[in-house]
One Martini backbone bead per residue (centre of mass of N, CA, C, O) as a GRO file, in nm:
protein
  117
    1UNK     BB    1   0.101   0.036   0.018
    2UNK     BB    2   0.061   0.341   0.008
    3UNK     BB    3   0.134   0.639   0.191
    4UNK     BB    4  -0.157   0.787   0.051
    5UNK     BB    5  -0.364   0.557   0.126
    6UNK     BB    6  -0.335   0.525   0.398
    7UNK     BB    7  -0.391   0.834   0.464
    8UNK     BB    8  -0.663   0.780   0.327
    9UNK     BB    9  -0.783   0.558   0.541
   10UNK     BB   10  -0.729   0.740   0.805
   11UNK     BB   11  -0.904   0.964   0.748
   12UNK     BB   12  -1.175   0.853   0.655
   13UNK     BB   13  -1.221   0.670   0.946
   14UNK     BB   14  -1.225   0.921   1.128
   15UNK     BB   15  -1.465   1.038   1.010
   16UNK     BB   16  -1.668   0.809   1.049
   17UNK     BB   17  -1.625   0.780   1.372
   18UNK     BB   18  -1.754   1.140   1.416
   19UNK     BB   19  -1.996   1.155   1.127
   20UNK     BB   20  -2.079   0.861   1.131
   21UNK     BB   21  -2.342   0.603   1.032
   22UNK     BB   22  -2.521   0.360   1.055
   23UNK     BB   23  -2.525   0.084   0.771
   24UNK     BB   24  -2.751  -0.163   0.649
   25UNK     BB   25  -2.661  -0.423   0.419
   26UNK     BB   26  -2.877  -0.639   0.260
   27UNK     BB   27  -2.858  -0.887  -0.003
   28UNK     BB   28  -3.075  -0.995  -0.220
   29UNK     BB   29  -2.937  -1.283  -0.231
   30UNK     BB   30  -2.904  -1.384   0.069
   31UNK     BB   31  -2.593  -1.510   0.062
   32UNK     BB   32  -2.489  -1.203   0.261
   33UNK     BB   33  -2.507  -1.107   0.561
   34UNK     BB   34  -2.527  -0.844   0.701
   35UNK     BB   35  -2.399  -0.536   0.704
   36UNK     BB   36  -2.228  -0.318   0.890
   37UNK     BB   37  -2.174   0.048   0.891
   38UNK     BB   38  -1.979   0.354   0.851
   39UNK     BB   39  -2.113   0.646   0.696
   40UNK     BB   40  -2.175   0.892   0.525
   41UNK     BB   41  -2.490   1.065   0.564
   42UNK     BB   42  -2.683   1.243   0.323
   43UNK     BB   43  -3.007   1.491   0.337
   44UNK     BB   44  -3.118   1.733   0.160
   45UNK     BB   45  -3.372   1.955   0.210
   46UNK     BB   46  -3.293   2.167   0.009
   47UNK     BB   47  -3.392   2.301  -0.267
   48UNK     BB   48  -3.343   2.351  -0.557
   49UNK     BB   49  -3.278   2.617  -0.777
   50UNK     BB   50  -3.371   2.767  -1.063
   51UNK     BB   51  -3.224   3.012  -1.126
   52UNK     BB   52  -3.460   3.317  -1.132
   53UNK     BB   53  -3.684   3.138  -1.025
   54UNK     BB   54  -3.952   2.977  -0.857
   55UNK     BB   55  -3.840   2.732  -0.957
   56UNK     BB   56  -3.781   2.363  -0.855
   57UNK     BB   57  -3.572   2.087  -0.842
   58UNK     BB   58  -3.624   1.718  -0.897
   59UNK     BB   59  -3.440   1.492  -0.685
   60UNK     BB   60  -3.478   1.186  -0.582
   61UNK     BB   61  -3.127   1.148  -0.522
   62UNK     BB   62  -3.071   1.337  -0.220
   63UNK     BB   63  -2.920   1.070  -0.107
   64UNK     BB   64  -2.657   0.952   0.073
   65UNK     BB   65  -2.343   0.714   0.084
   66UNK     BB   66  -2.051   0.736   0.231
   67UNK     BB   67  -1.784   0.479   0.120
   68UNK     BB   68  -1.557   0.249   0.155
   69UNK     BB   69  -1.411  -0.039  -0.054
   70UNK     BB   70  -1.467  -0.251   0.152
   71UNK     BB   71  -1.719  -0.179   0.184
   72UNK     BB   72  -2.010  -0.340   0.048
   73UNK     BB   73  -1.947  -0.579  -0.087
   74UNK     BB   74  -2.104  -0.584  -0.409
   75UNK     BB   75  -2.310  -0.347  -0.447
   76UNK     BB   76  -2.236  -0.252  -0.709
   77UNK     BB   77  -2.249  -0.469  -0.895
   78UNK     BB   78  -2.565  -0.505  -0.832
   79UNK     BB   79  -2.658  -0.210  -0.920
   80UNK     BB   80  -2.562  -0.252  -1.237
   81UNK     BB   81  -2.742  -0.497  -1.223
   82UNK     BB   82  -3.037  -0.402  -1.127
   83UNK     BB   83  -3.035  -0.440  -0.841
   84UNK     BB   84  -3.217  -0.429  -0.582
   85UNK     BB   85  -3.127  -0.235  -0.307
   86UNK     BB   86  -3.073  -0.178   0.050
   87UNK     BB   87  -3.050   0.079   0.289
   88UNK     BB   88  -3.019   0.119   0.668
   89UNK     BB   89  -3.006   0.480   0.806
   90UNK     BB   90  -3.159   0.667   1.018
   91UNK     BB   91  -3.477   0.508   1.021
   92UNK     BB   92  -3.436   0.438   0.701
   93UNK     BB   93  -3.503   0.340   0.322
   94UNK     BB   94  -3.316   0.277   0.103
   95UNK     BB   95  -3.288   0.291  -0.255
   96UNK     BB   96  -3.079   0.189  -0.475
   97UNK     BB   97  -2.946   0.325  -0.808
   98UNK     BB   98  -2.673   0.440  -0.747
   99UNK     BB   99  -2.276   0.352  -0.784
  100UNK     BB  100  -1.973   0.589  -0.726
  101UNK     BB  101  -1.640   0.626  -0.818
  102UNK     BB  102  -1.419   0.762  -0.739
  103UNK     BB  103  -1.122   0.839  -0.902
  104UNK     BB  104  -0.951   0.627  -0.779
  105UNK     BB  105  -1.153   0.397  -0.600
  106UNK     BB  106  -1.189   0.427  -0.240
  107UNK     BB  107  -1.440   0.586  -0.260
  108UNK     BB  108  -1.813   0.592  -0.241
  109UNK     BB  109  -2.113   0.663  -0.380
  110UNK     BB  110  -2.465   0.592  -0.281
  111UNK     BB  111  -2.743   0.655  -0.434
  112UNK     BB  112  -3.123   0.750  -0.312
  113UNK     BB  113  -3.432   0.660  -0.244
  114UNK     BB  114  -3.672   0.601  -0.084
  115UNK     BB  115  -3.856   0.303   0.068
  116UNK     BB  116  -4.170   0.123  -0.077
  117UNK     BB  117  -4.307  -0.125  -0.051
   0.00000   0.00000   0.00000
């Protein structure tokens, strides 16, 4: 492991664990898990702004967790292969609809919306 990388598995760990929250994610093949990690979860209630209008931007996708390239192994692959994955975090459910790699590829951000039996 490069000098680079530990410092920054060591920087990210210690974000997760003082602004992280709980996040369980059990894969729909339910051959594995639930996995249960720490991710940084974000929930923007502020809606965007279109230009100078009173119109504002319709985002289902508002809902996001980021977490490190070893945690919650095989999500994006599951999600990228259109099955449906759900993770649940601060008492609510996500559908994963998206997840991207940063550029490195060593932590994830899995976007979602409400889920909804």
């Amino acid at each position: 492991m490069a000098l680079f990388d530990g410092l920054q598995a060591a920087v990210f760990g210690a974000t997760e664990t003082v602004f992280g929250d709980d996040a369980v994610w059990m894969p729909s093949n339910g051959e594995t898990g639930p996995f249960t990690e720490k991710v940084l979860y974000k929930n923007p209630n502020n809606p965007l702004k279109i230009g100078d209008t009173d119109k504002y931007e319709y985002r289902p996708y508002d809902y996001s967790i980021e977490f490190y390239e070893n945690q919650f192994p095989g999500l994006k692959e599951s999600v990228d292969e259109s099955n449906i994955e759900t993770i649940a975090v601060k008492g609510i459910t996500l559908a994963i609809r998206v997840v991207y790699s940063s550029k490195d590829g060593k932590t994830l951000t899995a976007y979602g919306e409400l889920y909804h039996d």
